[in-house]
N, C-alpha and C positions, 0 to 999 in steps of 0.2 A: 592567806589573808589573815592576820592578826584582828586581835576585837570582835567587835559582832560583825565587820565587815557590812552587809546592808540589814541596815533597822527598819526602816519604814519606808511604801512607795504608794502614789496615788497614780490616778489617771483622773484629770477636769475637760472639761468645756469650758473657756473663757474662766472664771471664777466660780464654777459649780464643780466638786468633788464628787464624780460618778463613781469610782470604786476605790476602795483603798486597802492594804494590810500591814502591817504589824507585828511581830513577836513578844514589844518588849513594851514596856512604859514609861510615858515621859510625856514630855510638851511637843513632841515633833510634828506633830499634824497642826498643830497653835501656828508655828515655828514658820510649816512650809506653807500656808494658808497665806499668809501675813508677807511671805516673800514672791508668791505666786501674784498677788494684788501690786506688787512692786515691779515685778519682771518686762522689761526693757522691750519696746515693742521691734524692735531692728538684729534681733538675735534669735537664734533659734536652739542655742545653745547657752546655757547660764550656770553658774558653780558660784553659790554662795559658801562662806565658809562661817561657823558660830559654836563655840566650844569645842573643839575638837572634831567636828562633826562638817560632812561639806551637801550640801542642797544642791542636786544637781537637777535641769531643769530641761527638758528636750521640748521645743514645741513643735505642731505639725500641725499645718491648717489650723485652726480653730481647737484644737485638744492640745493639752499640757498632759506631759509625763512627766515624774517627778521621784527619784530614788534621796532618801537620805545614806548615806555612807560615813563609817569610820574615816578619819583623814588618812589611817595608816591604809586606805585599801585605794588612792591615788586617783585619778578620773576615768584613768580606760576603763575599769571595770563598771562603774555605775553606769558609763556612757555605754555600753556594749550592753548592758542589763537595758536599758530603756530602750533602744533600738529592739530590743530581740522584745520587748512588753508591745512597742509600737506596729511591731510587724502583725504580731499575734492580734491586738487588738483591732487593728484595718481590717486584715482576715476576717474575722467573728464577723464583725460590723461594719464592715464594707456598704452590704446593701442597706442598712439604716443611716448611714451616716450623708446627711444634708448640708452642704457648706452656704446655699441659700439661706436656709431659715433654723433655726435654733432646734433641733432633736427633741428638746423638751415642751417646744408649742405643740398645744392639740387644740385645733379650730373646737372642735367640739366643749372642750373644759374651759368656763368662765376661771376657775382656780387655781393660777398658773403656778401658785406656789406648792400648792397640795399633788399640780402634776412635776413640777420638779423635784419634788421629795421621794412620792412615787416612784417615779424614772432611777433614778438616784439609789433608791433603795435596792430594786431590781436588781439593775448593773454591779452594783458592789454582791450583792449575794450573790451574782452570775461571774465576776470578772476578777476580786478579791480574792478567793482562790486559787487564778491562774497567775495573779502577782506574786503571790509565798510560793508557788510551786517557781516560776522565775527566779526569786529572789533562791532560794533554796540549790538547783541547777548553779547559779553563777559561785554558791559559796562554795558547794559541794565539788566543781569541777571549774580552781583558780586554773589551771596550767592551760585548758584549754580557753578558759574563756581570754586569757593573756592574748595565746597567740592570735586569736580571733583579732583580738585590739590590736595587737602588730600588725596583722593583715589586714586590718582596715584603712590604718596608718601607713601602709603602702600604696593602699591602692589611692589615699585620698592624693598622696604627694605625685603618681605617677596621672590622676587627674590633671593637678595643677598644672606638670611640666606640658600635659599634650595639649592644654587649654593654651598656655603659652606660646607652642608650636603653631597652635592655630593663628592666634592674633598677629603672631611674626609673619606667617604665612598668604597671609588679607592684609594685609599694610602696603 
């Protein structure tokens, strides 16, 4: 992967920014904040592109994943980074994760903002970490994380075709 290959990656809830990291500096968190408030409610997949640089946006249930990438380092890679952030993060927090009610309500705290900062602060001290150690793993090892994308890229197109099979088959 040529460049920095991936710069910066978060994990949100809806429009709150639970963990994030970084190597470098710049406006990228301004950047992906500002396109994360834009992001298209009927996709679960999104690639902005803005100086050289492409936003890529995975959502899942109620959380946003979110890798900035070099252009030179193409989509499979970010996308294969956010899946392997997504997997990790359901893992961790499987058993706290509520798709009823918002992870950062606490019936008990009148101070919903001082508990989303809280919240917020935790996770990134807890989960920021495991993002540079991701991001690191995907720069460190392009050839696998390649085939990985190839093979993912197979198995979605050998979906399609049995999905197809199916629908011809029920008609």
């Amino acid at each position: 992967m040529s460049g920095r290959g991936l710069i910066y990656s978060f994990v949100a809830r809806g429009t709150v920014v639970l963990a994030e990291h970084t190597s470098y500096s710049g406006n990228f968190s301004t950047i992906a904040v500002q396109c994360l408030q834009k992001l298209p409610p009927n996709s679960n997949k999104y690639t902005y592109s803005c100086d050289g640089h492409t936003f890529n946006f995975l959502k899942d249930d109620a959380f946003v994943f979110l890798v900035v990438a070099d252009e030179a380092a193409g989509r499979a890679v970010p996308f294969v980074f956010l899946d392997r952030v997504k997997d990790d993060f359901k893992q961790r927090y499987a058993g706290n994760i509520k798709n009823e009610e918002h992870p950062l309500v606490d019936d008990d705290d009148d101070d919903l903002f001082e508990d989303r900062f809280s919240i917020a602060y935790n996770l990134d001290r807890d989960f920021g970490p495991r993002l540079k150690e991701h991001m690191q793993y995907c720069i460190e090892h392009p050839e696998e994380i390649s085939k990985l994308s190839k093979l993912k890229a197979q198995i979605t197109e050998v979906k399609g075709i049995m999905m197809d099979n199916i629908e011809k088959v029920s008609i």
